[in-house]
N, C-alpha and C positions, 0 to 999 in steps of 0.2 A: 596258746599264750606262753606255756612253758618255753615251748622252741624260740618264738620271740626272745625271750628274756634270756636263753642260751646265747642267741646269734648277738642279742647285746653284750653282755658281760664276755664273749671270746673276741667283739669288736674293741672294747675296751683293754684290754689283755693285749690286744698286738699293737692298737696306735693308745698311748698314753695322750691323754689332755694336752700336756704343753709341744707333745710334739705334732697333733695334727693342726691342733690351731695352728703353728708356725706354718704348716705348709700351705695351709689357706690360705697364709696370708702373704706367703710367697719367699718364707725368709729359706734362708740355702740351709737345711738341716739333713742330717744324714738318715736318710729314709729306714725303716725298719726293714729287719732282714726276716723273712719265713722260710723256713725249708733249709734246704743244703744250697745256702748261697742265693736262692731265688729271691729277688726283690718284687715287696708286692705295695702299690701304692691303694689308696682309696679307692679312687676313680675307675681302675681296672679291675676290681672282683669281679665283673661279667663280662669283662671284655671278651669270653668263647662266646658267649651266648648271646651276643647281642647281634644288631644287623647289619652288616657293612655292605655299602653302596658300592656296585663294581665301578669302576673306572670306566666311563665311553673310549670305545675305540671308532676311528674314524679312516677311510680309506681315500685317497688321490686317484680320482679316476683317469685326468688328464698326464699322467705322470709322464709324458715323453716330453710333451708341448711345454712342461710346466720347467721340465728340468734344463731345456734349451732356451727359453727364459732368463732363467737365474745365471745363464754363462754368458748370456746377453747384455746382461746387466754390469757384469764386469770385463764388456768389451771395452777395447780403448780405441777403437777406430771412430776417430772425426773427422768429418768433412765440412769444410766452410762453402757454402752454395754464393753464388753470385750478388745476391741480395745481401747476404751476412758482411761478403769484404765491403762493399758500398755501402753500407749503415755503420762498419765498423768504429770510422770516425765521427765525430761531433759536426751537427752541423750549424753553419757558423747564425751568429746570435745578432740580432738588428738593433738588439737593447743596449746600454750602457753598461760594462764590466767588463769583468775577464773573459777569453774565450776559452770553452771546454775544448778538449783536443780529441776525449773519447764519449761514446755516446753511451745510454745505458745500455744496449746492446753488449758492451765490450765489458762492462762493470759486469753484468748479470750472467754471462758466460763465464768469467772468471771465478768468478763467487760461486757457480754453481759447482764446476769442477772441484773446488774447495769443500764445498758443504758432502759432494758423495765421497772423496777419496779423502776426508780428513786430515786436510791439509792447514798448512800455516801461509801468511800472507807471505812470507818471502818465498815459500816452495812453492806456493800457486804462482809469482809472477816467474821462476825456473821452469815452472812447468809451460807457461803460457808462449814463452819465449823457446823453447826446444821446439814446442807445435810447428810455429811459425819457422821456423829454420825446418822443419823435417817436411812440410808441406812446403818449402822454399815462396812461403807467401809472404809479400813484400807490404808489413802491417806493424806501426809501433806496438812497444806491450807497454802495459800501464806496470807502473811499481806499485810496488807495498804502499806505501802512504797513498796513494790515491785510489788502492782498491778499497782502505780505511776511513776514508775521508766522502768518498762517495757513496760507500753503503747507507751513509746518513741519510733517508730521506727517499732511499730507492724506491720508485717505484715497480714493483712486480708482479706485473699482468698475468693472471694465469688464464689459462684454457678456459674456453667454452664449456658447461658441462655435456660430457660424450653422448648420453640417452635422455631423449626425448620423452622416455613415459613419464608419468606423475611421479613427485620426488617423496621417498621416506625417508625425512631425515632423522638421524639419531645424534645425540648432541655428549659431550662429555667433556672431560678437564682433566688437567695433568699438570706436575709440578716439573721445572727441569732446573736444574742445579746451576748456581753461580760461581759460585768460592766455597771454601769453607772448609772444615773435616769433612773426611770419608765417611762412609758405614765404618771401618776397622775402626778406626780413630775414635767416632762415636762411639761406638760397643767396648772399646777398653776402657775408654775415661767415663765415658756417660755426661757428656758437656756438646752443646747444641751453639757454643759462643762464635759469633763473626762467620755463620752458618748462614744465604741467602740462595733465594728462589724464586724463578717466575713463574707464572700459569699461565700453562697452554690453552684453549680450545678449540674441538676440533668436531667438526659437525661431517658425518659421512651419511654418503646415498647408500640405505639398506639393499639395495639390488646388486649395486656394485662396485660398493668399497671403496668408489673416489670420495675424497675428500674434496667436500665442497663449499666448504668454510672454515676460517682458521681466523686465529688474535692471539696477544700475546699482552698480558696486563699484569697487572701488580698481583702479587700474595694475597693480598686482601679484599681482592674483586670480588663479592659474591656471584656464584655461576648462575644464579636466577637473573641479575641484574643486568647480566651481559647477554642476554637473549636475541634481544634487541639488534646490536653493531654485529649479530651474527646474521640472523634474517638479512639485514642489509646486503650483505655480501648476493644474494641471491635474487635472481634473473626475475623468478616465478614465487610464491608462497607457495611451501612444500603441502604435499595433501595429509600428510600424517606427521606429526611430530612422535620422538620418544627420550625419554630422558631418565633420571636416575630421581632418588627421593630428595637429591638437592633441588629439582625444579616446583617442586609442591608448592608452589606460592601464587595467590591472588593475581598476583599482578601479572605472572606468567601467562593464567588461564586468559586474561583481557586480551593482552599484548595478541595474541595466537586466534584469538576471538576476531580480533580487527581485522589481521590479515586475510583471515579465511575464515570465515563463519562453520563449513563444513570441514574443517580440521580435524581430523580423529588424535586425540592426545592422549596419549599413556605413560603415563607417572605416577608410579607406585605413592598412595597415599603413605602419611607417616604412619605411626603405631598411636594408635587412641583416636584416630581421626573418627570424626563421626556423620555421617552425612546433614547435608543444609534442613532448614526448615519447611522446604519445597520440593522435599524427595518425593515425598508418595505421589504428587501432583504432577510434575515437571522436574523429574534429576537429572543433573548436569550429569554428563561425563565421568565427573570423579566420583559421585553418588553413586555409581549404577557399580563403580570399580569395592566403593567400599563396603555394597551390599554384599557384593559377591564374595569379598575377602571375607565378611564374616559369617556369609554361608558354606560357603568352601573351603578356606583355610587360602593361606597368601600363595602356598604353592602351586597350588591348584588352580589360580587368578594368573598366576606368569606362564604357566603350559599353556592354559587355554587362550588366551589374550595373546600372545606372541611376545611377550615380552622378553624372553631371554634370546632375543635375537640383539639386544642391546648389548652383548659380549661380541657383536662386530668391531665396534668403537674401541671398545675394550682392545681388541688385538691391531686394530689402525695404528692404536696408543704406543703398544709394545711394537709394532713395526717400526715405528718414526725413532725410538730410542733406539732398538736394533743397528738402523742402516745409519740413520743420521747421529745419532746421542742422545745421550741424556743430559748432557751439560752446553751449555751456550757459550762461545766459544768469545763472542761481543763484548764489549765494556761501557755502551753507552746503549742504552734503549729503543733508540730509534735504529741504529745498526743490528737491534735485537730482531727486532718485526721485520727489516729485511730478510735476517738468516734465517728466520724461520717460514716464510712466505718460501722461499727458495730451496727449504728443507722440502716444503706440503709439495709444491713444484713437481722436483723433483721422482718425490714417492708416485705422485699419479702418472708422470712417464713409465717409470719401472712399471707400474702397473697395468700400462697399454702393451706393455710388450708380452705381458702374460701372469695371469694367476691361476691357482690352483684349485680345482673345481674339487670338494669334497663331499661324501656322501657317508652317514654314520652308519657303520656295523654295528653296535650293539650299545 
């Protein structure tokens, strides 16, 4: 009790009352000094003695295949195949209007050179217009205003999905920038004004990291609510869903019920969730999740359960901002779901030509 009452009144003695409240509470005060110059906070008194988790390291097994890939990726050798110049144009229209002169074909190749090498609509049609002079193919290029004018409403067909096994899909969402302040901007002023964003979603095959559904909606979308116009996009109803604790909703469970009755779904219940009134009897799926979390503990439910394979998505996410951006480059919304249909596009070529097979060391 004594030693108690030491290690109190010596805690008292180094952080005074109005200075630790301040730092609770986050205000910028000048920390207390101990020692010859050592600064020593609250929170770190055990910081020797406490347990630090190492860092996974992880190893590239494929590393030759993987690294001639990524130089592949930044080839610039195109070739128009026979079919391509013969589709290049529009073809002619039986209806009443104007006629188009270039087909989507001509739109969708433009637009994509644009979306990988980060270009503007005037450098894309310099760029389009060099091809066609250095390959001496005798092809109009479309300008700028109707690379703009026709993104409206594009349609952009992607690929078949590549593998045939049963699909795991994993589902998630992202924000990508409009206008607005920077981070710097933000972090000096702390003002968030004339600041806007869309949201991504991006559904990938847990096998192999193509993406195989994608949308682009308002800020305000709820990601449970869009589940739905994503399933759409797909061929087959996947055999296993997984999602993040935004999917935890009723109506999610039905939705995924309908599709596939044998659906294996994993989504981390919220915190307090408690199981149905027909757990001991007949528990659904998410009961059997929340028994285990309160017998084991949550981390113990995401090792055993596979659930941290859901940091696929995760790096899909960081891939798409990498190669393609993080900001939309569009100013109307239906030219948005183009750019970004042709962003997803894109990613899953890069990805046929080679990814990188890792295996964790420690």
């Amino acid at each position: 009790m004594s030693t108690s009452l030491n290690l109190r009144s010596g805690f008292r003695e180094r952080y005074a009352f109005p200075t630790f409240r301040a730092i609770l509470m986050g205000l910028a005060v000048k920390a207390p000094v101990v020692g010859a110059g050592r600064i020593v906070m609250p929170f770190k008194f055990h910081r020797n003695g406490r347990h630090h988790i190492p860092r996974q390291k992880f190893r590239v097994t494929n590393w030759r295949d993987y690294e001639a890939a990524l130089r592949n990726r930044g080839s610039l050798t195109i070739w128009f195949t026979a079919e391509a110049i013969a589709d290049w144009r529009a073809q002619p229209r039986a209806t009443p209007g104007g006629q188009r002169h270039y087909s989507d074909l001509a739109i969708e190749t433009a637009l994509t050179l644009r979306a990988v090498l980060g270009l503007a609509l005037r450098q894309t049609e310099g760029l389009i217009g060099s091809i066609m002079q250095l390959l001496e193919i005798d092809l109009p290029v479309p300008d700028h205003t109707t690379f703009s004018r026709r993104a409206s409403g594009l349609k952009v067909l992607q690929k078949p999905r590549a593998s045939s096994d049963p699909l795991h899909l994993i589902i998630d969402s992202t924000g990508l920038k409009l206008r607005g302040a920077g981070e710097w901007l933000f972090e000096k002023h702390g003002t968030t004004k004339r600041r806007a964003w869309r949201k991504l979603h991006i559904g990938i095959d847990a096998d192999t990291g193509e993406i195989v559904a994608s949308d682009l909606t308002d800020k305000d979308v709820d990601d449970a609510s869009h589940v739905g116009p994503m399933l759409d996009q797909l061929s087959l109803a996947p055999t296993s869903f997984m999602g993040d604790g935004a999917y935890d909703r009723s109506a999610v469970s039905e939705l995924l019920a309908r599709r596939n009755p044998d659906m294996s779904v994993l989504v981390p219940p919220c915190k307090g969730a408690v199981p149905g009134s027909d757990a001991t009897s007949s528990p659904t799926q998410r009961d059997r999740h929340i028994l285990e979390i309160d017998e084991r503990g949550r981390m113990h439910w995401q090792k055993a359960s596979g659930y941290n394979r859901r940091s696929k998505v995760e790096a899909s996410i960081g891939r798409y901002k990498r190669v393609i951006g993080d900001a939309l480059k569009s100013r109307a919304d239906d030219r948005r779901k183009a750019e970004v249909a042709i962003g997803v596009k894109a990613l899953n070529r890069m990805r046929e030509l080679g990814q990188a097979q890792v295996s964790r060391l420690a």
